[in-house]
Structures are given as C-alpha cells and as structure tokens.
C-alpha positions in Angstrom: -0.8 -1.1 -16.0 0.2 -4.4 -16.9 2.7 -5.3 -14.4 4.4 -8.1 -17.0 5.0 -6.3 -19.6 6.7 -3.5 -17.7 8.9 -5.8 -16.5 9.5 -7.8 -20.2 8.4 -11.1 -18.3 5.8 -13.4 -19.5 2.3 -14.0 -16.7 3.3 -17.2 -14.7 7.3 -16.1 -14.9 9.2 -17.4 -11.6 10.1 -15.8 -8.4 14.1 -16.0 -10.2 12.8 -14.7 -13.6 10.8 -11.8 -12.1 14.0 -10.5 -9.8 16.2 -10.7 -12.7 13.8 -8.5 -14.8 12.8 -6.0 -12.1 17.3 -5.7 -11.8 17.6 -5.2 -15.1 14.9 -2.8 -15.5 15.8 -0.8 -12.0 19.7 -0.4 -13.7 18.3 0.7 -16.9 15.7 3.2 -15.1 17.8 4.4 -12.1 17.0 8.6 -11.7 20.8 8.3 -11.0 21.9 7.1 -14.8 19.8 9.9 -16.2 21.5 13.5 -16.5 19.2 16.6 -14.9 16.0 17.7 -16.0 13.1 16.1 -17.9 15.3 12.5 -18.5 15.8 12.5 -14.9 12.0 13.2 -14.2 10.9 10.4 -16.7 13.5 7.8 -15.3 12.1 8.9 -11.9 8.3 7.7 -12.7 9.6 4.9 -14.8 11.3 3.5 -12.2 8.5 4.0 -9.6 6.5 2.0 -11.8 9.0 -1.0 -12.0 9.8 -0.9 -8.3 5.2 -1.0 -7.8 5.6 -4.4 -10.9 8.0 -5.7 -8.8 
C-alpha cells in the first residue's frame, strides 16, 4: 500500500501537510458518515487504512 497516495500527499509532505490529509480523509471515511451495510463495511476498512498511513 502506498501510504501517500492514500492520503493524496506527495513523499517528503510535512508533519502539517500529512495531519491535514489524514483529517480530511478520516471525515470523508468515518464508518459513522456511511448508512448500514456494505458502505459502512467499506468505510470501515477504508478508514483503517488511513488511520495505519497516518
């Protein structure tokens, strides 16, 4: 997994530019903003992996 790309940051970003990616990412893949079922399961992994990037 390339860890940069999941969070839409270039290698060699900043400490600043990597938490404002992983916070953007973590709203947009939240289990929480995702209704029941297999969206909520797929938000669930996605945001595993961003919270691992990070």
């Amino acid at each position: 997994i390339d860890y940069y790309a999941l969070l839409g940051v270039k290698p060699g970003a900043s400490a600043d530019e990597l938490k404002k990616a992983y916070r953007r990412e973590a709203m947009r893949w939240h289990p929480d903003r995702h209704p029941e079922g297999e969206a909520k399961r797929a938000a669930e992994k996605k945001f595993k992996q961003v919270s691992e990037a990070y």
